[in-house]
Every structure is written in structure tokens, then in C-alpha cells.
C-alpha positions as CSV (number, residue, x, y, z in Angstrom):
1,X,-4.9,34.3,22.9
2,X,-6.3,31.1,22.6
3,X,-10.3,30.8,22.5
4,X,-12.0,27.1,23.0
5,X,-13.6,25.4,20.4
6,X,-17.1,26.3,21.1
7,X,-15.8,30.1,21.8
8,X,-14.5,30.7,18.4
9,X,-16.5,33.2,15.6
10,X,-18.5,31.6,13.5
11,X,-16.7,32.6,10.9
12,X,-13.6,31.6,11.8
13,X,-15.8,27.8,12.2
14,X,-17.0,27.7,8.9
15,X,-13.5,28.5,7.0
16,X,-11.9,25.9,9.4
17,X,-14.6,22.6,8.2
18,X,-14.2,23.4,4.9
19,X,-10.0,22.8,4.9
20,X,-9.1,20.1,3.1
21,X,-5.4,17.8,3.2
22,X,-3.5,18.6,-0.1
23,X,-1.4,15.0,0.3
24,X,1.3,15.6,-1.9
25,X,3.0,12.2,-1.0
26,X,2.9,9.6,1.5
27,X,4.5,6.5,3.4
28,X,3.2,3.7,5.2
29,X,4.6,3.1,8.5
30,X,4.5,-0.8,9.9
31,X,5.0,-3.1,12.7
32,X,6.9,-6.2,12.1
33,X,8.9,-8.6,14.4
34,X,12.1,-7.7,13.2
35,X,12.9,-4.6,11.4
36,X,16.4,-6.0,9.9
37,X,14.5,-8.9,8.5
38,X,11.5,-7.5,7.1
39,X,14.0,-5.1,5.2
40,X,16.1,-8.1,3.8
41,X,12.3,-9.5,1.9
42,X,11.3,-5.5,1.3
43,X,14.6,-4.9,-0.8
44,X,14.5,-8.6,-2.4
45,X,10.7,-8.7,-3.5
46,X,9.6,-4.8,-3.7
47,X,13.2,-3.8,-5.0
48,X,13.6,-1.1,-2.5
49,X,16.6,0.5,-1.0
50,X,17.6,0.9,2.9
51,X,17.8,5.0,3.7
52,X,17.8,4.8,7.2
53,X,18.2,2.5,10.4
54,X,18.1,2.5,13.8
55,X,17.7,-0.3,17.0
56,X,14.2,-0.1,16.6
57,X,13.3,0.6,12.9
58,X,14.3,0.5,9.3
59,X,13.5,3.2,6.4
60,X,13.1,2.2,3.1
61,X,12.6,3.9,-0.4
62,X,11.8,3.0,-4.0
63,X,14.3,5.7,-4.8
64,X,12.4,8.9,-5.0
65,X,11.9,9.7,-1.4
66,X,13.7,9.7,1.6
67,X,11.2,6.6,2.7
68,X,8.3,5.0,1.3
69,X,7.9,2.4,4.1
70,X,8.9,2.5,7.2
71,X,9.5,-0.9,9.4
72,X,9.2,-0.4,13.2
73,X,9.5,-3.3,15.6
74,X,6.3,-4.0,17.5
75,X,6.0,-5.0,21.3
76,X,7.0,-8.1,22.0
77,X,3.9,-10.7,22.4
78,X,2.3,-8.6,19.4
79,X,0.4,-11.0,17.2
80,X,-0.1,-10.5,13.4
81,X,-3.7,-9.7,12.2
82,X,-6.6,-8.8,14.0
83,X,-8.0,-5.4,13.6
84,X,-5.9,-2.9,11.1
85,X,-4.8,-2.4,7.5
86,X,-6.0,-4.7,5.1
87,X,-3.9,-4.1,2.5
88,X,-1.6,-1.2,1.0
89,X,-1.3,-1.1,-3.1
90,X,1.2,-0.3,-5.2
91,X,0.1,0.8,-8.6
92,X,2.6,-0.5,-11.0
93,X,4.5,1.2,-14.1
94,X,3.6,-1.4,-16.8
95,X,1.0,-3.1,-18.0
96,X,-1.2,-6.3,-17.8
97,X,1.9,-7.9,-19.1
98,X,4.1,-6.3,-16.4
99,X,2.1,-7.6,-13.3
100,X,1.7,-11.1,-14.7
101,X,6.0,-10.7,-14.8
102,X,5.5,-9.6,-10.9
103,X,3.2,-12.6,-10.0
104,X,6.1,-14.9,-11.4
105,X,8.5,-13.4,-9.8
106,X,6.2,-13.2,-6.5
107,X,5.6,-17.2,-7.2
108,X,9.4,-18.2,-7.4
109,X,10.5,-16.3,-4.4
110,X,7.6,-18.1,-2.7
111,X,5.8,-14.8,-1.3
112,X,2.2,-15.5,-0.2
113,X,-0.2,-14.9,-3.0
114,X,-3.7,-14.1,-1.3
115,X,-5.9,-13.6,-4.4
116,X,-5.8,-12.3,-8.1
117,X,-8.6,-10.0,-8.8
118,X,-10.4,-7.9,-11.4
119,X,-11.7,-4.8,-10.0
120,X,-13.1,-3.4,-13.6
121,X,-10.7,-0.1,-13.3
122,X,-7.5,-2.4,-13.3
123,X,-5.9,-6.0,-12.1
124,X,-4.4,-6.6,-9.0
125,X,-2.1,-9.1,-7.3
126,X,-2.6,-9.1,-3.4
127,X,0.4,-10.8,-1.5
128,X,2.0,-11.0,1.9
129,X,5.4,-10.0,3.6
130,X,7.1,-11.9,6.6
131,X,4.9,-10.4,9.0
132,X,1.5,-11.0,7.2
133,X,1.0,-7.8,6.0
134,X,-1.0,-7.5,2.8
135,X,0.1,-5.8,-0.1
136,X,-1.4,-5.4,-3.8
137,X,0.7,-5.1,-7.3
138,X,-2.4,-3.2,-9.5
139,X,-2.2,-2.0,-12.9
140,X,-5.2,0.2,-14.0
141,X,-6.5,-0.3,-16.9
142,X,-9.1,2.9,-16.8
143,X,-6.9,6.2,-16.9
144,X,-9.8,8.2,-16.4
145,X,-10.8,9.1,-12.8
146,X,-14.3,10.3,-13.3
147,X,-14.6,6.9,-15.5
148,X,-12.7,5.0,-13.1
149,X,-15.5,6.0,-10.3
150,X,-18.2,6.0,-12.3
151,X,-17.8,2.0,-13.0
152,X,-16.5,1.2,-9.6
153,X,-20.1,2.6,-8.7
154,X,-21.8,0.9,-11.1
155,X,-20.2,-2.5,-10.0
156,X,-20.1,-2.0,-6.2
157,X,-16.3,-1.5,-6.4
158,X,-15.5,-5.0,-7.6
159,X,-13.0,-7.6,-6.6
160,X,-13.7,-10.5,-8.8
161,X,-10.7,-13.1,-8.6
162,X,-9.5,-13.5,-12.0
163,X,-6.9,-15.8,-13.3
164,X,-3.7,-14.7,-14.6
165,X,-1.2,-17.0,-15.6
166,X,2.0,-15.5,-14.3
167,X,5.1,-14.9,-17.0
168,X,8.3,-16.3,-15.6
169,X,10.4,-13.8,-18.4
């Protein structure tokens, strides 16, 4: 038997607004104008790999899940922008070193570079795809979390631009 909201124990209230998500691991799901396009750039510039396709949509992976991003084609007359994500990052395996290599290699495919910032926890490249969505290549620097929060509060969770001169090697 189902009891309404406003029916239900106390009890049985209070243990239900204290559960909390355990993410384990996630995906980002997008509109773009053409799925099959958008996957060509995805696999060229983020180095993934095609898991899945359909009419409508295309799965992609970095190689450790089933799909990482998914690409789904959006109603025609949809215009790019507006009201939405503003940018999804990807936390890099490297160093400073590493995301300056990224930047090149963003530069010479000639992907969008937005900005190059300093946040005081870590660097981070923000760039678009095809479809103007933003992405960010970041690199912490602070490993600590309690650190890491403690001096994005103490600097109002920066995003200083910064330049980096990108390595072409």
C-alpha cells in the first residue's frame, strides 16, 4: 500500500531527507546537430572511442566505460547556447606540462579556445566542440580536498585567466 507524501510516519520522513546519491560514475549526455559529426571531432580532439550508435544518437567512451558522452541529435530549429551547461571538465592525467601539450594540440586542430585560467586548486583550458558546447582540460595542482575548499573559499572560487604558452611536443 502506497501512502501520500504528507501521509507517511514521520519517521519514515526523516530517514528519507537524510539519503544522499553515492555517484559512483557518471556521463554527460548532449544535444548537437549531428550526432555522426560531433563524434568524428569527439574521437579526433578528446581521443575517445565510438561504443554505440543509432539514427538519432552516438555513445562514446574514453575506454573505461560503456559511454562517457553521449551525443543525441536535437530538434531541428534548436539553437546553440542560451540557458544550460556552461561547461563540463575533464581533469587530466598529467601535469602543468601535460595541459600546456593539450592546448597545442587544441590550437593546431583549430578547436575554440575560450579562456586559460587559474583557479588556485589547478589550471584549466576551457574550449568548444562543433556545436558550442564548452569543455575544460584542468590539472589540479592541490590534491587535498579539505585544502582544495578551504582556498577556493578563501579566494571566491577563482577563475583568473592565466597565460600558458602551449607546447607543440
Amino acid at each position: 500500500m502506497m501512502m501520500a507524501k504528507d501521509d507517511a510516519p514521520r519517521s519514515t520522513t526523516d530517514a528519507v531527507s537524510s539519503v544522499k546519491p553515492r555517484v559512483r560514475r557518471t556521463h554527460l549526455s548532449l544535444f548537437v546537430g549531428d550526432p555522426e559529426v560531433s563524434a568524428k571531432w569527439y574521437e579526433d580532439v578528446l581521443g575517445m572511442e565510438v561504443t554505440a550508435r543509432g539514427p538519432e544518437w552516438v555513445f562514446l567512451s574514453y575506454g573505461l566505460k560503456h559511454h562517457d558522452i553521449a551525443l543525441i541529435r536535437a530538434e531541428d530549429g534548436a539553437r546553440p547556447g542560451g540557458i544550460g551547461l556552461q561547461h563540463y571538465g575533464l581533469e587530466i592525467d598529467g601535469d602543468l606540462d601535460e595541459l600546456r601539450r593539450l592546448y597545442g594540440m587544441l590550437l593546431s586542430k583549430g578547436v575554440p579556445v575560450v579562456k586559460t585560467t587559474d583557479h588556485k586548486v589547478g589550471f584549466g583550458v576551457y574550449f568548444t566542440d562543433p556545436d558550442g558546447n564548452r569543455f575544460e582540460f584542468f590539472c589540479e595542482t592541490v590534491q587535498d580536498d579539505e585544502e582544495g575548499k578551504r582556498i577556493l573559499g578563501e579566494h571566491n572560487a577563482p577563475s583568473e585567466t592565466v597565460d600558458l604558452d602551449p607546447l607543440y611536443t
